[in-house]
N, C-alpha and C positions, 0 to 999 in steps of 0.2 A: 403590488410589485413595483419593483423601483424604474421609472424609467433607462435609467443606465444599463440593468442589468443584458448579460449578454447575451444574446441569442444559439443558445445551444443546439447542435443534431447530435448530441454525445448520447452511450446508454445510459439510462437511469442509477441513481446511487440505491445503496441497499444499508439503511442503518438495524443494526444486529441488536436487541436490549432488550430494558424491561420498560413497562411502564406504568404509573400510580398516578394516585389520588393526592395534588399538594394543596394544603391548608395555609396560607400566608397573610398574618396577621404582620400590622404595622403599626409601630409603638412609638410616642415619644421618646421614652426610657424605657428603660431594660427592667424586666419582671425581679423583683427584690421575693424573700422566702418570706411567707407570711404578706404576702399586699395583693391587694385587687388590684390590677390597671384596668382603664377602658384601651382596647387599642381605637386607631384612629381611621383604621381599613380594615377590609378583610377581603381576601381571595381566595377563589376556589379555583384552580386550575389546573393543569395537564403535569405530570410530573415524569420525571426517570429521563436519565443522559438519553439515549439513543433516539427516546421521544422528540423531546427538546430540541436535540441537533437535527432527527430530520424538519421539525415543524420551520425552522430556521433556515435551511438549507431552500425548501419552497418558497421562504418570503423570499429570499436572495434572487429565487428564479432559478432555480436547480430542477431538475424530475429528478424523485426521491420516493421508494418507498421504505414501511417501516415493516419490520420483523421483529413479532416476540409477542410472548401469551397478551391474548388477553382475555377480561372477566367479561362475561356474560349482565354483570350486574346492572342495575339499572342507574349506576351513579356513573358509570362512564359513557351514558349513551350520549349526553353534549356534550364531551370532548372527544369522543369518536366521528359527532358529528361535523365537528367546526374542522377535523382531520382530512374527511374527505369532500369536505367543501372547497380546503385551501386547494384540495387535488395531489393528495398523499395516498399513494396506494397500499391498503390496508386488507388484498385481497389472499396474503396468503399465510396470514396469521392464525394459528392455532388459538382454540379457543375453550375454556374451563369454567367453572361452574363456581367456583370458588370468588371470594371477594377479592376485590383489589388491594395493593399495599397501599400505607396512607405515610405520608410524609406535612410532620405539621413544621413550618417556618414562621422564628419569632425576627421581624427584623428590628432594629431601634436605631431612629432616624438623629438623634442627638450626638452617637457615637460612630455612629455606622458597622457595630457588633450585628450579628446572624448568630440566631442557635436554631439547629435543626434536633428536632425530632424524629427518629426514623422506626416503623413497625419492625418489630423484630421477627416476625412472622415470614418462614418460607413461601414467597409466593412461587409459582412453577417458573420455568425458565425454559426457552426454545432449546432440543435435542439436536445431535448430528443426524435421527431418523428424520425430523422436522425438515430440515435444513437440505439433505438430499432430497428432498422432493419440489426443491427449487434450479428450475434450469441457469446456471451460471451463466446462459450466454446472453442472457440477456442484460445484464451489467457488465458496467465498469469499474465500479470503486465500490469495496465495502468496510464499511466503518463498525468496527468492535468496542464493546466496554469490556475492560481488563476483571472480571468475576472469577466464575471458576475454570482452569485452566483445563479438567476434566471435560469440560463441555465444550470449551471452544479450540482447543488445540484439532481434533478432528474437523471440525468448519475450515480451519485457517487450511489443515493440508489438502482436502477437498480442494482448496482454492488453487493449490498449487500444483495439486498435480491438474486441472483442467491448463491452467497456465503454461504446462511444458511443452515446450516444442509450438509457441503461438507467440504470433508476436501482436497480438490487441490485447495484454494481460489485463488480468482485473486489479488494480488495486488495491493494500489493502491500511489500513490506517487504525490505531488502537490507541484508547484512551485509560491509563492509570491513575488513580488515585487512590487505591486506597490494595493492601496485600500485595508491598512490593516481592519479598522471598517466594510467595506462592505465585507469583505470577511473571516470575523473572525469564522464565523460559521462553516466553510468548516475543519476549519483546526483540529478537533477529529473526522473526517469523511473519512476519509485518516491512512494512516499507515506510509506514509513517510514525512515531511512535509519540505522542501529545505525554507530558507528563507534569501531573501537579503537582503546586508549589505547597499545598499542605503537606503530600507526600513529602515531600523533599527536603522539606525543615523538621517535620518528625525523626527523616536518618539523618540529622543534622549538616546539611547541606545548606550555606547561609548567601549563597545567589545563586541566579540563572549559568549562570558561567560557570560555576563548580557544578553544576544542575548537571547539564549538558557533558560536561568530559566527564565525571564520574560516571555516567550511565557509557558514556564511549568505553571506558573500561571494562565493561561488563559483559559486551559483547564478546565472542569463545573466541575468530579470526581477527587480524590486524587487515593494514590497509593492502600489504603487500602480496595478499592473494585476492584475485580479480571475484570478487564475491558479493551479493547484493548484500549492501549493509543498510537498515535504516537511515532513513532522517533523523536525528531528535530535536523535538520542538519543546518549550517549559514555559511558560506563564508568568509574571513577576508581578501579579496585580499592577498599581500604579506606576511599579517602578520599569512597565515596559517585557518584552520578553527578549528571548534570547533562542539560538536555534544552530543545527550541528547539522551541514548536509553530509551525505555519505561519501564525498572525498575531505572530508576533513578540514572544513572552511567552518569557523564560528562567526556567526553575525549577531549582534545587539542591537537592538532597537526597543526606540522611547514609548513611552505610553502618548495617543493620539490625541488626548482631551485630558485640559484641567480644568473641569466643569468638577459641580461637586455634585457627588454621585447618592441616587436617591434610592434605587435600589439593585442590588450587586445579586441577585439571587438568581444565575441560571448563566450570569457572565461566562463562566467556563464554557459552558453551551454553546452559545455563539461567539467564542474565540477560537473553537475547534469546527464549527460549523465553517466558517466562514473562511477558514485556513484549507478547508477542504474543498470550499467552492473556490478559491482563487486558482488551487491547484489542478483539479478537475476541469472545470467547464472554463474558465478561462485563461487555464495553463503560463500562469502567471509563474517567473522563479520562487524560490524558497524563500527567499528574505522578502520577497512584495508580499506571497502570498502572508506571511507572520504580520507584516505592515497593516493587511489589510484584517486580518484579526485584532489587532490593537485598536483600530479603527470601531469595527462595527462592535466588540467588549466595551469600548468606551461610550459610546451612543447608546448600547445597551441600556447602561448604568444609568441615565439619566429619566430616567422613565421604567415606569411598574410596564408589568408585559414585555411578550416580543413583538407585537402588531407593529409598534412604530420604525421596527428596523427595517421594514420596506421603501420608507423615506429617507433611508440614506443614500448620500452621491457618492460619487469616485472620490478618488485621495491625493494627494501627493506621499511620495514615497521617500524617508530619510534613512540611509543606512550609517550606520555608527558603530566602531571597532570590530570591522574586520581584522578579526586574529587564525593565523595559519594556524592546525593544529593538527599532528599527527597522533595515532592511536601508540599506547605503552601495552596494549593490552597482551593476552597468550599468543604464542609463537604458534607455526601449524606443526605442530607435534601430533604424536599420535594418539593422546586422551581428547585433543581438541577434535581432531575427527571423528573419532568415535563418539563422540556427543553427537555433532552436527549427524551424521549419518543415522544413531537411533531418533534424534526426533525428525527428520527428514523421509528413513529409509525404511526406517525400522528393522535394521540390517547394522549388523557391524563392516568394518571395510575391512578384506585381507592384506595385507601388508604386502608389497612386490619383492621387499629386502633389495630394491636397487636391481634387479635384473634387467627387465626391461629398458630403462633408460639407459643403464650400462651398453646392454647389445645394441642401441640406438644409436648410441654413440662411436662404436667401432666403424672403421674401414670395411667397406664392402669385400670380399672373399670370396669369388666364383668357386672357390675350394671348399668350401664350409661347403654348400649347398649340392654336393653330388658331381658326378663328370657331367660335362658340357655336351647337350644334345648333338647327333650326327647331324651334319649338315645335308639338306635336300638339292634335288634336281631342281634347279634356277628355273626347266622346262616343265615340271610339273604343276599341280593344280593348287599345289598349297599356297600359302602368304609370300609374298615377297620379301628379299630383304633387304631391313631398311639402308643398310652401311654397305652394301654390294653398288659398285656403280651402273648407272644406268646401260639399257642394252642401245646400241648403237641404232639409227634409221636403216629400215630396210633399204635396198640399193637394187638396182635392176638387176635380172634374173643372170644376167653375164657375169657380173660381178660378184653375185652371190656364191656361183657357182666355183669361181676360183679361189674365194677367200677360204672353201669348205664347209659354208653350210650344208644342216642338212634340214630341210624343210619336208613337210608330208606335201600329199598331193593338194589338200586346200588352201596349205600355205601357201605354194606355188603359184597356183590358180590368182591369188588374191595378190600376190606380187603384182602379175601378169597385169592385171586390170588396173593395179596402181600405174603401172609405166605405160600402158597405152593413152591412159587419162593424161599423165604427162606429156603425152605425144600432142 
């Protein structure tokens, strides 16, 4: 753990995913069709986003635990082991009988190309039955991989409905890369929203800055109603990332090292880790916290593993084009609320037709509202009232007497004993 890191009493993160079996061979050159290579490494280690970002999160010095199946097999027992060695809590993960997914990585150190191989095989994936039988209160932040939205849209509102009406909310943060249309729902349901740059050159989006306002677009409200909107955060490899807070501020920022980079394989992982611990435990702003992901993605790079990101220091912090930027996106019309409210309420919203605000807006009318209650005896036992002017000092009993009070016998009495005292 790194000296610098902070000293936290925050609750622990909860990373949401899956996790596999990765194979990462290292190559001089890239496998040609027809050739044998020798590679020049080879690794067997812990695989799947959510895995990754929490094992990262605890070198950083976070409490973190991880959620999500895992195999019973005997090929993941050392990296379940080295899991809860770092001190990754691994205690409420559902568990299946089935083999792990394996993910084989070729890298080729000449070019700095990656080909992934990925099992195309269903492995299980944690339920909303799973996931309720975890107490909410014991977190603060939790971090989603963008999959299927059938599974994770119930988790996310779980989260939201514990959040209402509380103000120690849990946060929530979600990672896209890959089913942007199927998963486009998710993304104003989240507070942090990490999006990749493979994604984003696929829908031909050709920087971080188009990255970022196009996704601002996509969101159903504009800025002009007071509504939680995401962050959006985007990735630019080398070239740095770039980041949208939810009033509408774009910031840019450089890539932290021009070191030549030896192996880039899980970078993603701790650029969104690491964005998440600046944010969380050391509640650093939006553009430090992206700073400080550029930082430790680029230290990453420089070395196989994540072991060595523990030996990273603090940073200095450069920000670069701030650009103001307001939302174009849908007006609050009434197809846009009827989105928000089915995937929120699961309820359509009845329309007022302007009534209420209308009659809010009129002049008060003691006439609208019936005849004005009789007025009471000032002498009786009811309320006082408030616009009536105050009743004069009792006066000695001479006085009283000519002015025409009329007093009972214990009024009198009590007069009586006021003006002797005076005596």
């Amino acid at each position: 753990m790194s000296p610098y890191c902070a000293l936290s009493m925050t609750k622990p993160m909860l990373c949401v995913g899956g996790m596999s079996v990765d194979i990462v061979e290292q190559c001089e050159t890239g496998p040609w069709e027809g050739e044998k290579l020798r590679s020049v490494e080879t690794l067997w280690q812990r695989g799947g986003h959510a895995s990754n970002v929490s094992f990262v999160l605890r070198l950083l010095g976070a409490q973190v635990e991880f959620f999500g199946v895992l195999s019973r097999s005997s090929m993941l027992r050392d990296i379940l082991i080295e899991m809860e060695r770092n001190g990754i809590d691994l205690s409420h993960c559902p568990r299946t009988d089935e083999n792990p997914a394996f993910t084989t990585v070729i890298n080729v150190r000449k070019t700095g190309c990656r080909t992934i191989l990925q099992c195309s095989r269903n492995f299980p994936y944690v339920t909303i039955e799973d996931f309720r039988k975890l107490d909410l209160s014991l977190y603060g932040w939790v971090h989603f991989e963008a999959r299927n939205k059938l599974d994770i849209i119930p988790m996310i509102r779980a989260i939201l409905d514990y959040n209402n009406g509380r103000t120690d909310r849990i946060q929530i943060s979600l990672k896209v890369d890959s089913c942007y249309k199927e998963n486009i729902d998710l993304f104003d349901m989240c507070d942090y929203l990490i999006f990749s740059r493979e994604l984003a050159l696929d829908l031909g989006w050709q920087s971080v800055q188009e990255t970022c306002l196009q996704l601002d677009k996509v969101l159903p409200l504009p800025y002009s109603i007071n509504v939680r909107r995401p962050c959006i955060i985007c990735s630019w490899g080398p070239l740095g990332a770039g980041c949208l807070d939810n009033k509408g501020k774009y910031y840019e920022l450089a890539a932290s090292t021009k070191q030549k980079a030896k192996d880039t394989y899980g970078v993603g992982e701790c650029f969104t880790a690491a964005i998440i611990y600046a944010l969380y435990v050391r509640e650093m702003s939006l553009a430090d916290a992206v700073a400080l992901g550029n930082r430790v993605a680029g230290h990453k790079a420089t070395n196989s593993g994540y072991n060595h990101i523990a030996t990273l220091n603090t940073y200095p912090v450069t920000l670069t084009n701030v650009i103001e930027h307001r939302s174009e996106n849908v007006s609050e019309d009434d197809a846009a609320e009827n989105v928000i409210c089915r995937k929120f309420m699961n309820r359509i919203i009845q329309p007022s037709d302007g009534k209420l605000a209308t009659k809010l807006l009129q002049r008060f009318d003691r006439s609208n509202y019936g005849p004005a209650p009789a007025k009471k005896d000032s002498f009786s036992d009811s309320e006082p009232d408030l616009h009536k002017e105050p009743t004069p000092e009792p006066r000695p009993s001479s006085s009283i007497r000519k002015s025409g009070y009329r007093l009972s016998n214990i009024s009198r009495k009590s007069v009586q004993l006021r003006v002797k005292r005076l005596r």
